[in-house]
C-alpha angles and dihedrals in degrees: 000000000000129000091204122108082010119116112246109258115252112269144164128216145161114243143172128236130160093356097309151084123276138174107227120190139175085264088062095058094051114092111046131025122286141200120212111190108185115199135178104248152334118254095032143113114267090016093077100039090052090047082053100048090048086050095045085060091031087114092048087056082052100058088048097066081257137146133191137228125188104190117184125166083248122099124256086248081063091052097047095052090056092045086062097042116036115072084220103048082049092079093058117119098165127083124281110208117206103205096182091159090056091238095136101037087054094046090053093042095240104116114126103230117241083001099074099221135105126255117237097278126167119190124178115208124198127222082269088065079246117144105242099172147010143184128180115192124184115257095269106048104085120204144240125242091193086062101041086049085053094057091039086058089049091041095058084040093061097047099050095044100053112199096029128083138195118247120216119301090018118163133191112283087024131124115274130193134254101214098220134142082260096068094042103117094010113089 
């Protein structure tokens, strides 16, 4: 079943966040739009370029009334000790959430069965706490923060403009569609 249009499930996580130890919950996550990247592991190859690439935009998500969640089966010991050591965690300013008991992975239906990881999944929650919407890629496929900013723009569009849509390859300031019986047969 899809996760997309359901509420996140309640949780509660430890998490790391300006150098130090935070709780995070579903109710956290309520109130403005979020962004929850899942990855495998700490201390590994196409984790660290992806959590860069999310830091790098960090401020972008910001603008947009966003905020980001990297969620890994580690603990957030684990993340700390990355932060500290690794030159590319470094630039990280969102919370990075440790979900040792698996809670959230399974939540989010991410959880690698018999490894104990999570699998590269992207949600984007709306201020509703709603899934709007959700990507799994397999371990080796890294992602982009530039598209995902992208869906997260159409995303907030459509839900501000109720009754109207964004094709494929929409950006921000382009023309969007009005689903209607007029249109059936002519895109």
């Amino acid at each position: 079943m899809s996760l997309v249009n359901t509420q996140i499930k309640p949780f509660k996580a430890q998490a790391l966040r300006d150098g130090k130890f935070i709780e995070v919950t579903e109710a956290t996550l309520k109130g403005k739009w979020a962004v929850m990247v899942f990855y495998p592991a700490d201390f590994t190859f196409v984790c660290p370029t992806e959590l860069e690439d999310l830091a790098d935009n960090y401020a972008e998500f910001q603008k947009l009334g966003v905020e980001v969640y990297s969620v890994s089966t580690d603990t957030h010991f684990s993340h700390k000790a990355w932060h500290d050591t690794s030159e590319a965690i470094k630039k990280i300013k969102y919370t990075m959430i440790g979900d040792p008991t698996w809670e959230l992975s399974q939540n989010f239906d991410v959880l690698r069965a018999g490894q104990g990881l999570a699998d590269r999944g992207t949600f984007i929650i709306d201020p509703n706490g709603v899934i709007q919407g959700v990507e799994v890629t397999a371990e080796g496929i890294g992602r982009d923060a530039k598209e995902l900013l992208r869906k997260v723009k159409a995303a907030q569009y459509v839900a501000s403009h109720p009754g109207e849509v964004c094709p494929a390859k929409w950006k921000e300031g382009e023309k969007t569609l009005a689903p209607s019986l007029d249109l059936v047969g002519k895109i």
